[in-house]
C-alpha positions as CSV (number, residue, x, y, z in Angstrom):
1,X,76.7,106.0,99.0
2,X,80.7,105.5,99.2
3,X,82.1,103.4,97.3
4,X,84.1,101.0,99.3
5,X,86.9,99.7,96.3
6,X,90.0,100.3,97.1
7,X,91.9,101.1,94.0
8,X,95.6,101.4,93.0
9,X,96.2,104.8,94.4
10,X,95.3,103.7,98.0
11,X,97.8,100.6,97.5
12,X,100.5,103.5,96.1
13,X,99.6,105.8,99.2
14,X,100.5,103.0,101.7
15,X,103.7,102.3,99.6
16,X,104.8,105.7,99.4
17,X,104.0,106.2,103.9
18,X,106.2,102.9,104.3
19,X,108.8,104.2,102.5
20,X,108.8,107.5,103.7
21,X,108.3,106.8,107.6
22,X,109.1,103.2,108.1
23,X,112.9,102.6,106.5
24,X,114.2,105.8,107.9
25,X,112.8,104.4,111.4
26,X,114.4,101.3,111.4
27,X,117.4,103.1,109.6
28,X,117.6,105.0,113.3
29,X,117.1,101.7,114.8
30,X,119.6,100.4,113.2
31,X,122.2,102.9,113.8
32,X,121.3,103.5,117.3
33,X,121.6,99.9,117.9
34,X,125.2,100.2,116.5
35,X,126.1,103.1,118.1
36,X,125.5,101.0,121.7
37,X,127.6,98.7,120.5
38,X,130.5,100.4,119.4
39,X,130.3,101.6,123.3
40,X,131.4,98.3,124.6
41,X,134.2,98.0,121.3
42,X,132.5,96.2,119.4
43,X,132.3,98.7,115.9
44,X,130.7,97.1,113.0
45,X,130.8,99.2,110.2
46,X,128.3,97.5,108.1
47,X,125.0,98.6,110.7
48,X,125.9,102.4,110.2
49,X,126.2,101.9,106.7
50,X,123.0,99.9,106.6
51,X,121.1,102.4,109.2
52,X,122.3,104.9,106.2
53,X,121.1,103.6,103.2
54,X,117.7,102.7,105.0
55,X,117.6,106.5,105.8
56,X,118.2,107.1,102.4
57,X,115.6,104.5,101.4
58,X,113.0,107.2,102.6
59,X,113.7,109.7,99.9
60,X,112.7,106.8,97.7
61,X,109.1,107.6,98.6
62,X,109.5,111.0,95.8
63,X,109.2,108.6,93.0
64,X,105.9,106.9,93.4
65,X,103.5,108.9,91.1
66,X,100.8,110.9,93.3
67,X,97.1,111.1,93.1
């Protein structure tokens, strides 16, 4: 039988997948929201600098330790 424990690498695996995939997606969220917005005038620097680092965020995901 399996053993059904879920140890400290699955909790490191999910960390590392958010990291890698979820930032840099809301990182394009972000900026694509403030790309729509600087259509109408309204340019806020802060969200493309926030979409960026969120981006960024993603290579974050190389320092968790792997299996």
């Amino acid at each position: 039988m399996a053993s059904t424990e879920t140890g400290p690498w699955t909790a490191l695996l999910v960390i590392k997948l958010v990291l890698r995939f979820g930032l840099p997606l809301i990182g394009l969220f972000v900026i694509g929201r403030a790309i729509v917005h600087s259509i109408g005038g309204d340019i806020q620097h802060w969200q493309f600098a926030l979409g960026a680092l969120l981006i960024l965020a993603g290579f974050v995901s190389k320092l968790v330790p792997r299996r």
